[in-house]
Every structure is written in structure tokens, then in C-alpha cells.
DODO-516500 format. One record per residue (C-alpha): x, y negated, z negated; residue number from 1. Coordinates in Angstrom, 2 decimals. Each point is the difference from the previous one (the first is absolute). Layout:
residues N
         X         Y         Z     k
         X         Y         Z   NUM
...
end
This chain:
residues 322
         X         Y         Z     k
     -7.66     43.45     12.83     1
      1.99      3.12     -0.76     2
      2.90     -0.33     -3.17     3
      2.79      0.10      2.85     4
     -1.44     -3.24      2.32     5
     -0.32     -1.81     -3.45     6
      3.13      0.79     -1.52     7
      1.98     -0.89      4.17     8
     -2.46     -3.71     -0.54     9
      1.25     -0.54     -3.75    10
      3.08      0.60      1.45    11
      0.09     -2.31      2.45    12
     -1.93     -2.66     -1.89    13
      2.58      0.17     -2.80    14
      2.75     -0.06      2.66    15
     -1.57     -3.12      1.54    16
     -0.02     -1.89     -3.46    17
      3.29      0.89     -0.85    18
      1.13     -1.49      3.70    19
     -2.40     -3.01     -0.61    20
      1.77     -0.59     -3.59    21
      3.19      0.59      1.06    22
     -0.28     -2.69      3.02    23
     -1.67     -2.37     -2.25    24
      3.02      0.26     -2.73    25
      2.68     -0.79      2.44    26
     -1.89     -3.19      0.83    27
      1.60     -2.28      1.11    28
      2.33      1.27      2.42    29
     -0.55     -2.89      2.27    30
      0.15     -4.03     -0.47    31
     -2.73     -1.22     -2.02    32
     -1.97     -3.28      0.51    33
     -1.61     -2.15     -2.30    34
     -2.38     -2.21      1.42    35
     -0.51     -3.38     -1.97    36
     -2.54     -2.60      0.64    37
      2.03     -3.45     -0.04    38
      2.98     -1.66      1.38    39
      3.37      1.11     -1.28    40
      1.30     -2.12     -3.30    41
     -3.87      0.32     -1.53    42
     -0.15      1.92     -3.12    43
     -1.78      2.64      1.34    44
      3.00      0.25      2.33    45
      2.85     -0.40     -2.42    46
     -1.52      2.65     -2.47    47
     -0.87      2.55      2.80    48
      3.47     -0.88      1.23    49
      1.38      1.24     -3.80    50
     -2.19      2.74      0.19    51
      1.02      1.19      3.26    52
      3.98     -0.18     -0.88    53
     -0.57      2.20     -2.56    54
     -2.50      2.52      1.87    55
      3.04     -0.43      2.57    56
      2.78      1.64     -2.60    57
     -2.11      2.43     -1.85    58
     -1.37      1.79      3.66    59
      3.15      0.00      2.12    60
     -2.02     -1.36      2.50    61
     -0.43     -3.94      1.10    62
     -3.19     -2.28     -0.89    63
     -0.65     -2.47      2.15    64
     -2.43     -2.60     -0.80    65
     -1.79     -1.37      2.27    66
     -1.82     -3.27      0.14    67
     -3.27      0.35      1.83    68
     -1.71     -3.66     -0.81    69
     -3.04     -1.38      0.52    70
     -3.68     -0.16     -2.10    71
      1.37     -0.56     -2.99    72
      1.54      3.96      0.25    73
     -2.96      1.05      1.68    74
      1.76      0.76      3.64    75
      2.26      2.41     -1.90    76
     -2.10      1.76     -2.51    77
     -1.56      1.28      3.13    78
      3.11      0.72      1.85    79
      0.67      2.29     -2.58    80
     -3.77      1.48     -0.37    81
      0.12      0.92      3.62    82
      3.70      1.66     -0.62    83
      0.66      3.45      0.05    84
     -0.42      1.80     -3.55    85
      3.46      1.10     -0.08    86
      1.59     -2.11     -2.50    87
      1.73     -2.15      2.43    88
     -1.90     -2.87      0.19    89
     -0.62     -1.42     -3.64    90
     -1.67     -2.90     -1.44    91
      1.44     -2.58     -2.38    92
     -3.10     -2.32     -0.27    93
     -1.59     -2.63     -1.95    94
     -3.50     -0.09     -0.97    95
     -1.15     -3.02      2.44    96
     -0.68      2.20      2.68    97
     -1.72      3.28     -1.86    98
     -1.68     -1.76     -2.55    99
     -0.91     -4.12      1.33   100
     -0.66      0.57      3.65   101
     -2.30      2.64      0.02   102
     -2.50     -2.93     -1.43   103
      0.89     -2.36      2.17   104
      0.68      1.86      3.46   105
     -0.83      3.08      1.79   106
      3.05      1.73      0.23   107
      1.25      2.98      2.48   108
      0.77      2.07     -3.09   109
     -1.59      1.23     -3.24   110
      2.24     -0.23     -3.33   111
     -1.59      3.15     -1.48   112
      0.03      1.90      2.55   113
      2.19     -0.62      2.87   114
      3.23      0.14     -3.16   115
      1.30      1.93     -2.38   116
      1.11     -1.90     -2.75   117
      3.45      1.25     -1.81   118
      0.81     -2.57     -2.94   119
     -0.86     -3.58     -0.89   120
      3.67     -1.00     -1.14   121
      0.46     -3.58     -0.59   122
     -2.79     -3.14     -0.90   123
      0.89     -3.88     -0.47   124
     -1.76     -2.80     -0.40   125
     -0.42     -3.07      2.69   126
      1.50     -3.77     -1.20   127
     -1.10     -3.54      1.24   128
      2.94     -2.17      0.81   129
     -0.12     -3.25      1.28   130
      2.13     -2.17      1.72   131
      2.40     -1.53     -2.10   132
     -1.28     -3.78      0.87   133
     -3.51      0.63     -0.37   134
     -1.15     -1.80     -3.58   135
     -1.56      3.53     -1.23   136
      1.80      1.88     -3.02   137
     -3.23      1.98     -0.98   138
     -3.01      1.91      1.24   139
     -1.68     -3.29     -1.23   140
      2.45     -2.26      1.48   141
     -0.94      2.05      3.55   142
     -3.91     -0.47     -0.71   143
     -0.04     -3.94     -0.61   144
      2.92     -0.21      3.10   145
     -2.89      1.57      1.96   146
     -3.04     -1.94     -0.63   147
      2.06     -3.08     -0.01   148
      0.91      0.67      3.44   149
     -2.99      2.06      1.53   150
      1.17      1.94      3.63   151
      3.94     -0.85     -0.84   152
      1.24      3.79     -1.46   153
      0.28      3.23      1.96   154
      1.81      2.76     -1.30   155
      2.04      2.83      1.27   156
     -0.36      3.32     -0.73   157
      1.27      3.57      1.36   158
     -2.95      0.65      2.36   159
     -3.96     -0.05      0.18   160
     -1.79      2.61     -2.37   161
      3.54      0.27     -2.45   162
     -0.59     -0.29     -3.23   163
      1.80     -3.57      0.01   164
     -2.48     -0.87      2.25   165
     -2.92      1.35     -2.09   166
      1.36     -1.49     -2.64   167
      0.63     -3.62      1.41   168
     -4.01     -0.12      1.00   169
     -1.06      1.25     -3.27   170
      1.89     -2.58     -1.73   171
     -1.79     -3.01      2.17   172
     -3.19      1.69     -0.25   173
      0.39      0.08     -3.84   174
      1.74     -3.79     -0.18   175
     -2.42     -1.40      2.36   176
      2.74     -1.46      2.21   177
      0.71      0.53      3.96   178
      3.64      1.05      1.10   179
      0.80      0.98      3.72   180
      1.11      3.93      0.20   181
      2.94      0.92      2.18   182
      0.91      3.09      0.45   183
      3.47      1.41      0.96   184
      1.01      3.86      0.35   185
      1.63      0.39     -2.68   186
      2.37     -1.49     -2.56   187
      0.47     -3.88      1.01   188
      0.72     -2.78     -2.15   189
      2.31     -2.36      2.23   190
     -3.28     -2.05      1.22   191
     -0.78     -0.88     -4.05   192
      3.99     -0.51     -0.84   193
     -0.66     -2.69      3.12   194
     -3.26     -1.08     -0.82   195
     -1.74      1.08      2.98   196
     -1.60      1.77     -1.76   197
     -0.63     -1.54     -3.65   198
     -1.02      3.44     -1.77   199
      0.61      3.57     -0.03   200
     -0.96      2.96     -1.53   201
      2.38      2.74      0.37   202
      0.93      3.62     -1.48   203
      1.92     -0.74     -3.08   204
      3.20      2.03      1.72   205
     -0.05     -2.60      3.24   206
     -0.76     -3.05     -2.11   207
      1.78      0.11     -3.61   208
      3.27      0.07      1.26   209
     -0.66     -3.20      1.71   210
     -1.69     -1.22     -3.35   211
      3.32      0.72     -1.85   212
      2.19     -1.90      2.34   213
     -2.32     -3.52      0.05   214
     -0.91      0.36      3.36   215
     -3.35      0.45     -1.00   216
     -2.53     -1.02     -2.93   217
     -1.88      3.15     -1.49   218
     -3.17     -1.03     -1.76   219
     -1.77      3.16     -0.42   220
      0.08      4.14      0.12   221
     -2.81      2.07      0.80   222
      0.11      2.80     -2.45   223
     -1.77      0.21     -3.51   224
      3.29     -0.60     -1.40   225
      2.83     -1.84      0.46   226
      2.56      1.60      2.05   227
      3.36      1.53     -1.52   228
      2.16     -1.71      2.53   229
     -1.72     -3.32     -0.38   230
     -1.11      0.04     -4.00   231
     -0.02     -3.41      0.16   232
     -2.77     -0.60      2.94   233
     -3.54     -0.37     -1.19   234
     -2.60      2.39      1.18   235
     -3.31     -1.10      1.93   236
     -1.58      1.24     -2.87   237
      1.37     -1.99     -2.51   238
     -0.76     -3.21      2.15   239
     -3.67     -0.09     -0.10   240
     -0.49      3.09      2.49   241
     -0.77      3.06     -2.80   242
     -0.04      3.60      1.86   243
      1.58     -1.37      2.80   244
      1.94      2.67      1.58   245
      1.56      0.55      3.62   246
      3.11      2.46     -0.20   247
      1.64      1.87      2.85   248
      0.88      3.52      0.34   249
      2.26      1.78      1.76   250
     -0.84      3.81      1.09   251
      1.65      3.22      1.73   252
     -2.40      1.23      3.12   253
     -0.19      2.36      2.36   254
     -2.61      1.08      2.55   255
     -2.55      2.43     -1.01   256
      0.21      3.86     -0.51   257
      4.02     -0.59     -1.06   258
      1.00      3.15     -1.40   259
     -0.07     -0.23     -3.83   260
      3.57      1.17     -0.27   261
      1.53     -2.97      1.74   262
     -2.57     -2.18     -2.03   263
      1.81      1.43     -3.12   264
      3.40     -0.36      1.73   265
     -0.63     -3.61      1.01   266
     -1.54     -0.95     -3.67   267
      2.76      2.21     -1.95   268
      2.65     -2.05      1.50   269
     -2.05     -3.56     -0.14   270
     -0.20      0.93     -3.83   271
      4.19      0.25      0.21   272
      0.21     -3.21      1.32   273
     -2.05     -1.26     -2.81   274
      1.84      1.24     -2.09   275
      3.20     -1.25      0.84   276
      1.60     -2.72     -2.83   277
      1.52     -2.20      3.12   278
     -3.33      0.03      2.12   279
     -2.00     -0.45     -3.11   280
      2.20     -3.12     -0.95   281
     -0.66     -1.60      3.46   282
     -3.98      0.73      0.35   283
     -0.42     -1.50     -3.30   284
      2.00     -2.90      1.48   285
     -1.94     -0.76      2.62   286
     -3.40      0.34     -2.60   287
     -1.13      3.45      0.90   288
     -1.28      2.38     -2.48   289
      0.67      3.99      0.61   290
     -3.01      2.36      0.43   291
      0.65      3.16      1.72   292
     -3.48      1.40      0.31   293
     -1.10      3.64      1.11   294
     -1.83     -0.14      3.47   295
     -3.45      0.78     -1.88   296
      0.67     -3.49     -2.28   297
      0.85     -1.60      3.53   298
     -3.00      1.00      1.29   299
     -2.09     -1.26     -2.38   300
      1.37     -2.71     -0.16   301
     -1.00     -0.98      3.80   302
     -3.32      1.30     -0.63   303
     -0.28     -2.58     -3.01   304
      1.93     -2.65      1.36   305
     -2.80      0.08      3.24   306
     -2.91     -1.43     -1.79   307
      1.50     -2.12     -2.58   308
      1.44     -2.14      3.11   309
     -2.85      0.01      2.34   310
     -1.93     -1.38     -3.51   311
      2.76     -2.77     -0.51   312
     -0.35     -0.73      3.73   313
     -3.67     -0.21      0.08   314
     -0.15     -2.48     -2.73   315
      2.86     -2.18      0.97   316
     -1.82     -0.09      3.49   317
      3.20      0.97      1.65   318
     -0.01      0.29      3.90   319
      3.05      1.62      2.19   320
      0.39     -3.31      1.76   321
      1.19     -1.74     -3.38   322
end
């Protein structure tokens, strides 16, 4: 290739980057959507919803969220993996349906490589409440209520394959006791304030605030430690269940091959949000603890989370069906 044909092609390769950066930097100049997994009023759905106000103000340009149920998030997660790469169709996700199902189901998509993960921002633990006239005050109380009266409890949780769900089977697996699973999509606790359904194991953000106002009994909290917004709610751990552990995070998505400069856009401005006193003041209030992870952490953190699930699932003997 003579000097003057290379020098025209670095040319025009250099021309074509700058172009490509230059389209990628005015992203968005468009309506943006952000695809979430559960019914509106779920805390995935409230904290995408504060997420996507903010997005809204700093980009001149509307986020929408939309709410594409079903699978425990699974329906959406692959909405947004068959999307365009163009940064406008993003994810905000929980881990149910890129880290449980995968064990449990074959799904449509694959979490490592059909996405490209942006930031893990926000986790929370999971609380057991009961209904307020069923005789159980403890994780204790709940066991004895159960073998006392074998094929009477069924609890609710957010869907099949959530962590609430995981988390509910691995506690009768571990107690030794029976209750009936019911799954809803998404945030619902009217069924245990009416004793429908007797139990329920929720996302701290859907269920504490019910907790506060009496409507509800919390027992328990799923984390290692107690939550900041309820310091006064007894971990599984601490009531005969060491190591147990079933948290729930909540992570920005998009589809694979999205161009690494809206990545940083997106995860530059998720880290704003963080940091905001007023927003910080009402995650902690609904028992969710800040992260803001690079895409690389993210990552590995799905890769991790995989196994460690499909292990817990194994050994609990957990089925889809439950």
C-alpha cells in the first residue's frame, strides 16, 4: 500500500471515529426507556422510577420506564437483550432473573452475554411479615405455628425464582416445615394484611413501610446484618439460621456491544444520583444500602452470583413449580 492510500485510510478511519464519538456523546437525543421487570409500586419500580427522574433532568431528554412483567423479570431482561445497542433501551433489573433462573429454567437469553452490564447501584435485604392475627412474633414462633398446623401456611412472595422466593424454600428446607408458595409479580402484600395469605416475604422497600405502620408483623431480615432502617428486626442469622443470606440487587443493563461511552454516561450520572443527600436519605429509608459498582464489578458479580444459587437450589431441592 503506497504512503498516500494509507495516509487517505487513516484519514478516513480517524474521521469515522471522531463521527462515531461525536454521535455517541450527544446520546440521548431521543426518549429513553427503562425497562423494569415488575409491576409499578415494587421497589424495583419505585427506585428505577427515582433513577429515571433524575436521568430525566440531567439529559434534557425524557426516561420513561417501562414495566415489562412477567418471570420474575425474566420477559424484560430479554426485551432489552434483543434491543438495539443504542442506548435507548436500558435495563434497571434485579438479580432474580440473571442470576436464579438460569438454574432453574432455560431462558431465551444469556446474562453474560446477551448484556452489558453498567453499575450494580442499590442492594436490600428481604423481611418476613406476618399477618397481624397470626400467633407468630418470631422465626421460632413461625416454625412451631407450622408443624402445629401441617399444610395450613402459604406464603407470598414477588415471583418464582426471586430471591424471596429462594429464600422462603431455603428457610423450610432448613426448619423442616412445609408452607404453600404463591407467587405474585411483584410487590404485593394486601393478601397477608388480609390473611389470605398468612406470610410474606418481600423486598425490604415494599414491605417495611407496611411494618412501620402495624399493618404487618416483621419477624425476620435476610441480610447478615440487621438492616439500618429496621435496627430493631432480628436477622435469620441470629435466629438459629447462621450464614443465611438472600439479598436483592438492583442493576443498570443494556443489550450487548453498548458503546462504552454511553456505559460511562449512564454510570457517571447513576453515581450522581447516589450521591445526592435527599435520594440518599430516602434509599436508606426504605433499607437499601448504596453500591455504585464499575461494569467489570457488575459482571463479576453475575458470574459469581450463577453458581452460588444453582448450589443453594440444588440442596434445598427447589423446583420452578414451587
Amino acid at each position: 500500500m503506497s504512503p498516500l492510500i494509507r495516509a487517505a485510510a487513516a484519514c478516513l478511519l480517524a474521521f469515522g471515529i471522531a463521527t462515531s464519538a461525536t454521535a455517541q456523546t450527544n446520546w440521548p437525543d431521543k426518549p429513553v426507556k427503562l425497562v423494569v421487570g415488575f409491576t409499578a409500586g415494587s421497589a424495583t419500580d419505585v427506585t428505577a422510577r427515582m433513577f429515571a427522574q433524575k436521568f430525566s433532568e440531567a439529559w434534557g431528554q425524557p426516561v420513561v420506564v417501562e414495566n415489562v412483567t412477567g418471570n420474575s423479570g425474566a420477559i424484560g431482561v430479554d426485551r432489552v437483550a434483543k434491543a438495539a445497542p443504542d442506548g435507548y433501551t436500558l435495563m434497571w433489573s434485579g438479580n432474580a432473573a440473571i442470576t436464579i433462573l438460569p438454574s432453574m429454567q432455560a431462558l431465551p437469553f444469556d446474562p453474560l452475554k446477551d448484556l452489558t452490564t453498567i453499575s450494580t447501584s442499590l442492594v436490600m435485604p428481604s423481611v418476613f411479615v406476618v399477618n397481624n392475627d397470626l400467633p407468630v412474633k418470631s422465626i421460632a414462633d413461625l416454625i412451631a405455628y407450622a408443624k402445629a398446623n401441617p399444610g395450613k401456611l402459604s406464603y407470598g412472595t414477588p415471583g418464582v425464582g426471586t430471591p424471596q422466593h429462594i429464600a422462603g424454600e431455603l428457610f423450610c428446607h432448613l426448619a423442616g416445615i412445609k408452607m404453600e408458595h404463591i407467587p405474585y409479580r411483584g410487590a404485593n402484600l394486601t393478601d397477608v394484611m388480609s390473611g389470605v395469605v398468612p406470610v410474606g416475604i418481600q423486598n425490604a422497600g415494599a414491605g417495611m413501610p407496611l411494618v412501620r405502620d402495624g399493618r404487618v408483623r416483621g419477624i425476620a431480615v435476610t441480610s447478615l446484618k440487621r438492616a439500618t432502617a429496621a435496627p430493631d428486626l432480628p436477622t435469620l442469622a441470629e435466629q438459629g439460621f447462621p450464614g443465611f443470606e438472600a439479598t436483592s440487587w438492583f442493576a443498570l443493563l443494556g443489550p450487548a456491544n453498548l458503546p462504552k461511552p454511553i456505559v460511562d454516561k449512564v454510570r457517571a450520572e447513576s453515581l450522581k444520583v447516589l450521591a445526592d443527600i435527599e435520594y440518599k436519605k430516602r434509599f436508606e429509608a426504605m433499607g437499601l444500602d448504596l453500591v455504585g459498582s464499575t461494569p467489570e464489578e457488575t459482571r463479576a458479580a453475575i458470574a459469581a452470583d450463577i453458581p452460588k444459587w444453582a448450589k443453594v437450589i440444588k440442596d434445598a431441592g427447589i423446583k420452578t413449580g414451587q
